[in-house]
N, C-alpha and C positions, 0 to 999 in steps of 0.2 A: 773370185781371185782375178787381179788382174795382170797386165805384163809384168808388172813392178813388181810382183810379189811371182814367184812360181812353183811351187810345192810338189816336190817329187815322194811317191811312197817307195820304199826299201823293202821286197817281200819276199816268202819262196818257201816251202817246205820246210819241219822240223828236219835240224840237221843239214840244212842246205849250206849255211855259210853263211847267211846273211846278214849275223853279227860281226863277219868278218868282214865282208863288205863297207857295211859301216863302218866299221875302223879305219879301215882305208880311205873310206872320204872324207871322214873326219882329219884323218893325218893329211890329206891335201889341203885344209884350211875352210873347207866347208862345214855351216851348222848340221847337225844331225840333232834329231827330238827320236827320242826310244818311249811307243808306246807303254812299254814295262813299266819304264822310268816314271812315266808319267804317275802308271798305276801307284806304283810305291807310295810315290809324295801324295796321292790322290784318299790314301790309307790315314793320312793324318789328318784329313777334313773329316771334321765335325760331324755334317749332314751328309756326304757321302759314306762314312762310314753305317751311320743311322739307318742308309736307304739298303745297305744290307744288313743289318741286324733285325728289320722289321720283318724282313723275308723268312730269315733262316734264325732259328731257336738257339741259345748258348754260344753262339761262334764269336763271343768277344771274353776277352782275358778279365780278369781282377780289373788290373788297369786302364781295360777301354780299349784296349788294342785289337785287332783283327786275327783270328787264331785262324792263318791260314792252312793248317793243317788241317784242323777239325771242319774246317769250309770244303777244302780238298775232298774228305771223305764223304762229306755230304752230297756232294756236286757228282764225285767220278761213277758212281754205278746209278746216277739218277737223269737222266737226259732233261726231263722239265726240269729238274732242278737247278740243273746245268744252265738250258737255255734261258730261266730266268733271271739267272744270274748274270750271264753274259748282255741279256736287255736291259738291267741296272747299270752292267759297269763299262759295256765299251762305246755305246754314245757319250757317256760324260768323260771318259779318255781321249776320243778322238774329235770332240768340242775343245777339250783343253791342248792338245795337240797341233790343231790347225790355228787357232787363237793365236799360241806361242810362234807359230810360222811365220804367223804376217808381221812377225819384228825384222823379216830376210826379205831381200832380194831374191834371192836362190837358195833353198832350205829344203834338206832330205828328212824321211820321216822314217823310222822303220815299226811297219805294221804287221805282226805276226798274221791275222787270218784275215786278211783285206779283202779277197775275194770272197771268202765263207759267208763275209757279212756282208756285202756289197757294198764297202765301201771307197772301190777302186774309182767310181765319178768324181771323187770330191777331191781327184788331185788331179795337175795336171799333166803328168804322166807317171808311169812307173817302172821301176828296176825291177826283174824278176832273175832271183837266184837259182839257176837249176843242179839239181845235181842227179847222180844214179843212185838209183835207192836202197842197195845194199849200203852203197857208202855212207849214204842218210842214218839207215839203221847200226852200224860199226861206231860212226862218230857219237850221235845219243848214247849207247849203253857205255861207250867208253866216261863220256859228260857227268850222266847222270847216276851213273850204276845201277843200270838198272837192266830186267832181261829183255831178250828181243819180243815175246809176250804183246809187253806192257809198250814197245817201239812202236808196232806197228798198230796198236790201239788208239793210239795219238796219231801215227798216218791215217788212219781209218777216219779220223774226223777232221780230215782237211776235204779240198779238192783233190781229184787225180792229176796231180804236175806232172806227171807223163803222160797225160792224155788234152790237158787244155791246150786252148789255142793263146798265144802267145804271141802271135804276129804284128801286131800294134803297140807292143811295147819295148823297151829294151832290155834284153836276155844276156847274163850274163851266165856263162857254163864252166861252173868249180869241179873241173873233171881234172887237175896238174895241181903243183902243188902253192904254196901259199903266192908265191915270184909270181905264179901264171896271174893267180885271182887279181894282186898286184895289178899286173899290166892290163888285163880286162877290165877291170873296176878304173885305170886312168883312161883309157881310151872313151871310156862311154862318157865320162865324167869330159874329156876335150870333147866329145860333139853335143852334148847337152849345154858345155857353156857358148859354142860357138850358134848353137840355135836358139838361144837365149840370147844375145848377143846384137841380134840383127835388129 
């Protein structure tokens, strides 16, 4: 990457906010790439679909489609399963990811497990959304319906966000309500364009 181009990743715990965030700097006129998004559209390639159906037995429909369901169950009570699933799919996300970046000057990205995977080098900086973990666990069961069980299942396979170190990045703390995250998400977004800038 060079100055011309500056790739920021968008990250932070399930339940942190961090699709909020985006919104918000999307609503200020900046591009935003949603690794999900990526995924989705990534679901309709041919050979990317292929490279998991070689893996995993049955997990496509009649029609060719990806039965994310039936993948889901495959994957959630099987860790290698899991992991090799995850080495199929989010190198080729986050190739097509950084790709679509370099169409921006200044381009946010948002990476659900940036750090889990280490892919936080391959930007030039990052937004880290923090929040308190009760509130993390409150907001998912409300999202997903789902119980606190199965919440903290999914925190269990992140990092500990209240234990890394964060100091080299920009933190943004969705502890007030939507107004707050608001004006934190623009302030950090004015000193990134004015260091960008120079």
């Amino acid at each position: 990457m060079t100055q011309n181009n500056v790739v920021i990743a968008v990250t932070g715990g399930i339940g942190s906010g961090k699709s909020a965030v985006c919104k918000i700097i999307k609503e200020a006129g900046f591009p935003v790439i949603s690794c999900d998004g990526v995924y989705s559209e990534l679901l309709n390639d041919g050979d990317f679909l292929s490279s998991i159906a070689n893996e995993y037995e049955n997990v496509l429909t009649p029609d060719s489609a990806l039965d994310r369901k039936k993948l889901a169950e495959i994957v959630f009570n099987d860790k290698s399963a899991k992991e090799k699933l995850e080495n199929i799919t989010h190198p080729a996300i986050i190739n097509e990811v950084l790709s679509r970046a370099k169409a921006f000057k200044l381009c946010f990205c948002e990476v659900p497990l940036l750090f889990e995977k280490g892919f936080e080098n391959l930007f030039d900086n990052v937004i880290v959304v923090l929040r308190q973990k009760e509130a993390r666990i409150n907001s998912v069961q409300q999202r997903d319906n789902i119980d606190r069980k199965n919440v903290l299942l999914r925190i269990k396979n992140q990092i500990n966000y209240e234990k890394f170190d964060f100091a080299k990045y920009y933190v943004i703390h969705n502890d007030g309500n939507l107004n707050d995250l608001k004006k934190k998400t623009v302030q950090i977004l004015e000193k990134i364009t004015l260091s960008n800038c120079r």
